[in-house]
C-alpha positions as CSV (number, residue, x, y, z in Angstrom):
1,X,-13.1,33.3,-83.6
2,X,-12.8,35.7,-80.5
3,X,-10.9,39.0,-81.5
4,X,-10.3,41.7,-79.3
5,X,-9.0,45.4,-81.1
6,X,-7.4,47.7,-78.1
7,X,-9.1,50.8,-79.3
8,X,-12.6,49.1,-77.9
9,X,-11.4,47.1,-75.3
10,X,-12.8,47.6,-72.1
11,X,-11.3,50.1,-69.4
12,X,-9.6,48.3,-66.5
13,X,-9.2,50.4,-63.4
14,X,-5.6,50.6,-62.2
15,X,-3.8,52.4,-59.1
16,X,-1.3,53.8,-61.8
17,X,-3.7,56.2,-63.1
18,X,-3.1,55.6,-66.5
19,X,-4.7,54.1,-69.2
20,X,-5.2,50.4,-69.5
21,X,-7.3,48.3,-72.0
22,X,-8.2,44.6,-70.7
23,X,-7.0,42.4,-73.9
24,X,-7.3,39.1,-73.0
25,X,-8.8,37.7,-68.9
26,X,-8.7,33.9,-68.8
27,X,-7.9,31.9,-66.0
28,X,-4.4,30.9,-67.6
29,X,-3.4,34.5,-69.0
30,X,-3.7,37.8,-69.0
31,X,-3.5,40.6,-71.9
32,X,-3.3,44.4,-71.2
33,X,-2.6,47.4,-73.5
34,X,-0.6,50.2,-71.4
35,X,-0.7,53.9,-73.0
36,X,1.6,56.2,-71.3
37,X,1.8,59.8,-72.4
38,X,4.9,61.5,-72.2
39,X,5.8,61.9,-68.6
40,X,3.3,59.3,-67.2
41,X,5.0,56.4,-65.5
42,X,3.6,53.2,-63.3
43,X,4.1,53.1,-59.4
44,X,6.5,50.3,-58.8
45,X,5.3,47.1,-57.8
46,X,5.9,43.3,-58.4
47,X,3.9,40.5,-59.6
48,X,3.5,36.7,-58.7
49,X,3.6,35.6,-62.0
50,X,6.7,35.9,-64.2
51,X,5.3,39.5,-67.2
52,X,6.7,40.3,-70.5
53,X,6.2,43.7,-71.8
54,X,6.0,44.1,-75.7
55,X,7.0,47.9,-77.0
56,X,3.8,48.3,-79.5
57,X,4.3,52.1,-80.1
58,X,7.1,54.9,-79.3
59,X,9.6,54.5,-76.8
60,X,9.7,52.4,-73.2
61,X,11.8,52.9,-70.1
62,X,11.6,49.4,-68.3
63,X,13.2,49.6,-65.1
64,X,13.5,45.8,-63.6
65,X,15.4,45.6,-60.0
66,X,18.1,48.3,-60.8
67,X,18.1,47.8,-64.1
68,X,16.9,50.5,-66.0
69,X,16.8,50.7,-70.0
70,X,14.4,52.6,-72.8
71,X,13.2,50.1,-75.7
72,X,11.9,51.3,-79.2
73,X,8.9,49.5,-80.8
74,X,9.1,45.5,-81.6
75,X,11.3,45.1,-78.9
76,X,9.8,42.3,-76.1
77,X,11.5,42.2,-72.4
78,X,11.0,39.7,-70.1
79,X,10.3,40.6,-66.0
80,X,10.7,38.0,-63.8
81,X,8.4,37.6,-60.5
82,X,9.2,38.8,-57.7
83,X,11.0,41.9,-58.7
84,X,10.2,45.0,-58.2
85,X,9.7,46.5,-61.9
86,X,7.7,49.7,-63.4
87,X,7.6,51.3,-66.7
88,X,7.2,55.1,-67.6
89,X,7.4,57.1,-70.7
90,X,10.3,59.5,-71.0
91,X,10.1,61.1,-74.7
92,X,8.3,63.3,-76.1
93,X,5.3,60.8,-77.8
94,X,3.0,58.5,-76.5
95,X,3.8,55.1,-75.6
96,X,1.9,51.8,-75.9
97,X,3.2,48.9,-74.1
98,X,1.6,45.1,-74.6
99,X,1.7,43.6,-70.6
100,X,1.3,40.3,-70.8
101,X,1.1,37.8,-67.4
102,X,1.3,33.6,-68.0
103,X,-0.6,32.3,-65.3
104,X,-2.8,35.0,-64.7
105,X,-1.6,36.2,-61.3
């Protein structure tokens, strides 16, 4: 049985500049843990494959076309390809943020 924990995942460089743990990397999916600090946000960008983001920890603003929104933990949104999308952290804790792409762009 294959188990990955994100505390020792692997580093994956990023143009964010923020911190991002490599989950899962098969040729079908892709698994990434997202940590934003208070402040930190993601450059906005968009992706070939359709993403859903999975609030792990604290609280997420999603912004998806022009829609923007925060989520709280346990909360799951889906980001369809194509569209221009980031997420940042506006509160005052740290965010973690499951990013997860089906096919692996």
């Amino acid at each position: 049985m294959k188990s990955t924990h994100f505390s020792t995942a692997g580093a994956k460089e990023n143009p964010h500049g923020v911190d991002v743990k490599m989950l899962y990397n098969d040729p079908t999916a892709q698994a990434l843990m997202i940590s934003l600090q208070p402040g930190q946000a993601l450059k906005p960008h968009t992706t070939p494959v359709d993403v859903f983001f999975f609030v792990f920890e604290g609280t997420a603003t999603v912004h998806i076309g022009e829609e923007t929104e925060s989520f709280s933990s346990g909360t799951l949104i889906e980001s369809p390809k194509d569209i221009i999308h980031h997420l940042s952290n506006q509160s005052d804790v740290a965010a973690r943020i499951l990013v997860v792409k089906a096919p692996k762009p």
